[in-house]
C-alpha positions in Angstrom: 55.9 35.1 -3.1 57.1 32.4 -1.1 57.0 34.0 2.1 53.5 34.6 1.4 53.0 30.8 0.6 54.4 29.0 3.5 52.6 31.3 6.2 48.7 30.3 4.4 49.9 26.8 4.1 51.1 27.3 7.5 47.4 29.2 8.9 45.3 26.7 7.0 47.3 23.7 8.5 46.6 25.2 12.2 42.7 25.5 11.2 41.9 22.0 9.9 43.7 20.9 13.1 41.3 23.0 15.3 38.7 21.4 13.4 39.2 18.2 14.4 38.1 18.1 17.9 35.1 20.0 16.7 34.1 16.7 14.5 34.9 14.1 17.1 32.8 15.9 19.8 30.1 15.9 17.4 30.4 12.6 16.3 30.1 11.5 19.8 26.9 13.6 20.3 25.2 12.1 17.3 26.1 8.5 18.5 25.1 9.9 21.8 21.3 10.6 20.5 21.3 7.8 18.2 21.7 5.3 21.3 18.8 7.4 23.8 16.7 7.2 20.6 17.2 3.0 19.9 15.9 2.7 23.8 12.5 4.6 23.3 9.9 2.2 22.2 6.4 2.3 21.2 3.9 0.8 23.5 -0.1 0.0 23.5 -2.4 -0.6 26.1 -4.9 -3.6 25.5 -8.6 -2.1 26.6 -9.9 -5.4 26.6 -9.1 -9.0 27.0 -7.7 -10.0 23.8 -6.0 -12.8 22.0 -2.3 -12.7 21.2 -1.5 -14.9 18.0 1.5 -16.6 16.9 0.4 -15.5 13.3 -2.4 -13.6 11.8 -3.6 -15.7 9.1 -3.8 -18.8 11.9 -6.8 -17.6 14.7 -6.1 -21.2 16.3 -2.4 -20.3 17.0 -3.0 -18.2 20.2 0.2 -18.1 22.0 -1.5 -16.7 25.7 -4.9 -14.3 26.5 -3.1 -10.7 27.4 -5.8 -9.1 30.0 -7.0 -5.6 29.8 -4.7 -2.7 31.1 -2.0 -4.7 30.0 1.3 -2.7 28.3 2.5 -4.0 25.2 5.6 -3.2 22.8 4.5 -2.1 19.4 6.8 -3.4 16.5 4.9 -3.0 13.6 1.3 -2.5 12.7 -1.2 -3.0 9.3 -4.8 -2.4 9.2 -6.3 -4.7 11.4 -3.4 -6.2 13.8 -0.8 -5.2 15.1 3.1 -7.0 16.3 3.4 -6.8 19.8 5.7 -8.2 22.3 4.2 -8.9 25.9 6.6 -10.5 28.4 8.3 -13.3 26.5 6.0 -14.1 23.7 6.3 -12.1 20.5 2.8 -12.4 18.1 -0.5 -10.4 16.7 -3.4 -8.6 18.4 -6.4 -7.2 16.9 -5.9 -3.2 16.7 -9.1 -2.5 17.9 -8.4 -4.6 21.5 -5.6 -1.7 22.3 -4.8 2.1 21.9 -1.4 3.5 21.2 0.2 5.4 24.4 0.4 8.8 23.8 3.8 9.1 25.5 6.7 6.8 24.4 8.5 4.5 27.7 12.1 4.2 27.3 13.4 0.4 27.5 14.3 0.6 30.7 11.1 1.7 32.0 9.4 -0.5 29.9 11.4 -3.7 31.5 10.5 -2.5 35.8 6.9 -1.7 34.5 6.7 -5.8 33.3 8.6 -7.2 36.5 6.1 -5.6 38.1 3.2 -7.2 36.4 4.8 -10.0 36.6 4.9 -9.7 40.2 1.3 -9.5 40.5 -0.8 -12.6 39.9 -2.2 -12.4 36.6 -5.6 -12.6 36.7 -7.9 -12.7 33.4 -10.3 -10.0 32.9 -13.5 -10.6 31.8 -15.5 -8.5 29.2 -18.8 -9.9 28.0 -18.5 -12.9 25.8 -16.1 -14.7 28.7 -18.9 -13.9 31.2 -21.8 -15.8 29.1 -19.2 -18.7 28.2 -18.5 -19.0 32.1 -21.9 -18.9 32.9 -23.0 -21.8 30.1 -19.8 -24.0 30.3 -17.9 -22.9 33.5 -14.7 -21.2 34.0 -12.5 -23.8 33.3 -13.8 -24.7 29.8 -14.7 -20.8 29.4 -11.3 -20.2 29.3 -10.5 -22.7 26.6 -13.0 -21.6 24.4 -12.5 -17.7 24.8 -8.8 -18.6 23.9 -9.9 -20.2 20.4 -8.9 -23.8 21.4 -10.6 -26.8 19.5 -10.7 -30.4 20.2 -12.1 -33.9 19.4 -15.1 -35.3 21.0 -16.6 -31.1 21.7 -19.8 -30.5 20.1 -21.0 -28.2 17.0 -22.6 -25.4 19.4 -19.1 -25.5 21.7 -17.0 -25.0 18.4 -19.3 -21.9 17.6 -18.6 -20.4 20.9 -14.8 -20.4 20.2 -14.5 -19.8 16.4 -17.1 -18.1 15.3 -19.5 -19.1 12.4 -18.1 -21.1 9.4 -17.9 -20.0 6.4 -19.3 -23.1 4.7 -20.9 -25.8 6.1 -21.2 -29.6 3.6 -23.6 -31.6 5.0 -24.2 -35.4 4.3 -27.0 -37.5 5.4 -27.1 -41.0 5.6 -29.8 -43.1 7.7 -28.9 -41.8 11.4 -25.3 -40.4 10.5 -25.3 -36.7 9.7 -21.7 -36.1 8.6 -20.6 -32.2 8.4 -17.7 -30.3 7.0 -17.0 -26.6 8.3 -14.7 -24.7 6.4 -13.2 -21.5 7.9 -10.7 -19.4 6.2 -7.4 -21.8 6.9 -8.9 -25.2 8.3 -11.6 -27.7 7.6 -13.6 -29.2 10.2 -15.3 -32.6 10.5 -18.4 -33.6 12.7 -20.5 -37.0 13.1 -23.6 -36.3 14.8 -22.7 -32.7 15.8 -19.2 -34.5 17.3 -15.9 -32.9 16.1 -13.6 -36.0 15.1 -11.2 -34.4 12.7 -10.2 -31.4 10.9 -6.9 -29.7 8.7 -5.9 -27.2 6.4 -7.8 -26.1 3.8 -7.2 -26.5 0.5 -6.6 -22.7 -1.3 
């Protein structure tokens, strides 16, 4: 009985130490995959000028305007934005501004494809609404206003151009003075004589 014993012991032994260099090699191939896999990313193209914001719920927080044919990194998406790295600046664009590549760029790729845009001089591209702000205020302001910026001393009809109608406007009269309020979603916004001299958050 013995010397029946000590031979399987013996085989089975032999076996689990063939094994073993079975389950490193594959080990290595699955941490192989796993690090080919963590380099392909997700990318967009932006199909026209858009906005990139430093956060969604904040339309005044635009970090830089990304121009159109532009290559963006996709991390994460809802229903209207998504989060999108482009060069250095990480924020949100509308979803309707870009389409998803159809074929993924691996990191590496992804990295000589921006030093080559950032070769080039940037240059913004226009799409309708810059053209008729450039053509009633000038390039220079244009710019400004397509980018969502606000400031004191602009006028009602210049605030229009870059955010957009408010939600609700309070309006006060007294003698000559017509003072305004213009809520938007996030911030209030307060005008004397059509002038914007103030504004904040608003309250929730």
């Amino acid at each position: 009985m013995k010397t029946i014993i000590f031979p399987a012991i013996f085989i089975i032994g032999v076996l689990s130490l063939d094994a073993q260099p079975d389950k490193t090699a594959l080990l290595q191939s699955l941490e192989a995959n796993q690090s080919v896999n963590q380099n392909i990313t997700t990318t967009a193209t932006i199909k026209t000028s858009t906005r990139l914001f430093k956060a969604k719920e904040d339309l005044t927080s635009v970090i830089v305007i990304i121009p159109s044919g532009s290559v963006v990194s996709v991390l994460d998406s809802d229903s209207t934005y998504f989060h999108v790295t482009f060069g250095e600046n990480e924020g949100f664009i509308f979803k309707k501004h870009a389409v998803i590549d159809k074929t993924t760029n691996t990191f590496t790729e992804m990295q000589s494809n921006q030093a080559i845009k950032e070769a080039q001089p940037v240059q913004i591209q226009t799409d309708s609404r810059y053209d008729a702000l450039e053509s009633k205020y000038g390039s220079a302001m244009a710019a400004r206003l397509y980018a969502g910026k606000i400031w004191k001393g602009m006028n009602s009809e210049m605030v229009r151009d870059s955010w957009g109608v408010a939600e609700k406007v309070n309006r006060v009269i007294n003698g000559n003075i017509i003072r305004e309020e213009w809520i938007y979603r996030s911030t209030w916004l307060y005008f004397e004589n059509n002038t914007l001299l103030n504004w904040g958050p608003a309250k929730k």
